[in-house]
C-alpha positions in Angstrom: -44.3 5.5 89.1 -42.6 5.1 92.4 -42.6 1.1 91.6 -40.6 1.8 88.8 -37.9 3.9 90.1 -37.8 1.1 93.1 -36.5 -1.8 90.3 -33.9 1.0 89.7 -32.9 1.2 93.2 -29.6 0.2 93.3 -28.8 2.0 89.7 -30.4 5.1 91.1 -28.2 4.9 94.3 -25.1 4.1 92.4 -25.4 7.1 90.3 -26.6 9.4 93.3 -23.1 8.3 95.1 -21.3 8.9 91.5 -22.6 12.6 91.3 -21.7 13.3 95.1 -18.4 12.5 94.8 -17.9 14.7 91.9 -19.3 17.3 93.6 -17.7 17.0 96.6 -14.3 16.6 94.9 -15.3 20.2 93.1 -16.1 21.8 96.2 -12.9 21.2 97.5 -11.0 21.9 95.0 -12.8 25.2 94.2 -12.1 26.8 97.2 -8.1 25.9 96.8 -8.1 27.8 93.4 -9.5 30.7 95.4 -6.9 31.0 98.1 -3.8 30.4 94.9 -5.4 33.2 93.0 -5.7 35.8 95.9 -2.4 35.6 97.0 -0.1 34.4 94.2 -2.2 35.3 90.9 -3.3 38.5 91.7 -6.2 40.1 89.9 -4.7 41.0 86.2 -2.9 39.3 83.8 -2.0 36.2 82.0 -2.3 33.8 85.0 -5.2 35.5 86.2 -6.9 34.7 83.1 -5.9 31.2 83.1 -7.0 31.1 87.0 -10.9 32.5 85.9 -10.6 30.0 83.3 -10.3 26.9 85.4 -12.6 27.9 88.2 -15.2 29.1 85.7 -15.1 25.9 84.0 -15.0 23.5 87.4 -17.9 25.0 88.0 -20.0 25.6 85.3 -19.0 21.7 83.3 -18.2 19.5 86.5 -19.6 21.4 89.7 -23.2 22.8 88.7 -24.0 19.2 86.7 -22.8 17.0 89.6 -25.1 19.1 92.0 -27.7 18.9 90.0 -27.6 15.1 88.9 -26.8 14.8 93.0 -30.4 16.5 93.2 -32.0 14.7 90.6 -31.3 11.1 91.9 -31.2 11.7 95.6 -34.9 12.7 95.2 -35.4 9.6 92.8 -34.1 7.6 95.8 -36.6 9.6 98.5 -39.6 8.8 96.0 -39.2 5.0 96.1 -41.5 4.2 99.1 -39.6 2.4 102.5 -36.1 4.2 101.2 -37.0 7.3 103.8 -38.7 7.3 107.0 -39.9 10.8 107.3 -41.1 10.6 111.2 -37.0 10.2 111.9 -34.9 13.0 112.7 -31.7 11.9 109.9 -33.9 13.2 106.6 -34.6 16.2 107.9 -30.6 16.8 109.4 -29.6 15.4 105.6 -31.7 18.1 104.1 -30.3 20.6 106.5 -26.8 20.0 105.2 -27.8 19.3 101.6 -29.6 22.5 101.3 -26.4 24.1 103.3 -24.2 22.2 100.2 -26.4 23.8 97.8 -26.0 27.6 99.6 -21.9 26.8 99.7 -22.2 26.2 96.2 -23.7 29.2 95.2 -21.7 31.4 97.6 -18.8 29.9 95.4 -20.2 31.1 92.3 -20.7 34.4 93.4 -17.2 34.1 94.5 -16.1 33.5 91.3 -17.7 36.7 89.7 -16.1 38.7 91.8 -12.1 37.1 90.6 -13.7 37.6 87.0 -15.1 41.2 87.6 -11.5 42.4 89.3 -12.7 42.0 93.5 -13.2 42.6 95.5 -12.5 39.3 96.8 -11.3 37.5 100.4 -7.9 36.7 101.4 -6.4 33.2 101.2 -7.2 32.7 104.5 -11.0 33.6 104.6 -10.7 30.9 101.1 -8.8 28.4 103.3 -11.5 28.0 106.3 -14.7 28.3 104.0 -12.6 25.6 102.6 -13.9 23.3 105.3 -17.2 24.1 105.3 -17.9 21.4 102.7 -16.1 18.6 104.8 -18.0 19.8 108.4 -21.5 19.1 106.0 -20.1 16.1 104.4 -19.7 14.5 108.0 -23.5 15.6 109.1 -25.1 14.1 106.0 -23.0 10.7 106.0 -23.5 10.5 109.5 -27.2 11.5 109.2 -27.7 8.5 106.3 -25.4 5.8 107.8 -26.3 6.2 111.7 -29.9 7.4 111.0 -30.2 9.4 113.9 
């Protein structure tokens, strides 16, 4: 089995970077919607509707797939034998902060009830620095994969 996902290697790979960057694009836009709709949209109303709209479908049609096609090929590509050398420390620090990615996600999601529901929900500002949480894990998994520390 794990010789036939290695003849997919580079199709595997090129689909694992494909879902990332939808993902990642997602999570930071996600989090931008967030800080618009507490201070601008409010909780009620037309534009409030629209705004539950957009961030429900974000993440439910681009967000959730993209993670999960991310998950699905990045363990194709740790299957194929001599892609991963588990004895190094940069798998397990890419773990870390993919498994931190996934956690972010779902702290979104929750997020996103709570606009739906009516709040309670954070200010723009709490939305603006959780807004960099995905670009402080983004640098510790490409650093983890490119330096291989």
């Amino acid at each position: 089995m794990t010789d036939l996902f290695a003849g997919f290697y580079p199709w595997i790979k090129a689909f694992h970077i494909m879902a990332v960057i939808s993902w990642m694009a997602a999570l930071f836009y996600l989090p931008r919607l967030y800080v618009y709709h507490s201070e601008q949209v409010g909780l009620s109303g037309d534009t409030h509707t629209l705004f539950t709209t957009m961030e429900y479908k974000l993440l439910k049609v681009i967000m959730t797939p993209a993670m999960i096609a991310t998950w699905i090929f990045g363990l194709s590509l740790a299957l194929i034998p001599g892609v991963v050398d588990w004895s190094a420390v940069w798998p397990w620090t890419k773990l870390l902060g993919i498994l931190a990615m996934t956690g972010f996600h779902g702290w979104l999601g929750g997020q996103r009830k709570a606009f739906e529901a009516g709040g309670p929900v954070k200010t723009g500002r709490h939305y603006r620095l959780m807004n960099e949480v995905p670009t402080l894990l983004m640098v510790l998994i490409v650093l983890s994969v490119v330096v291989k520390f």
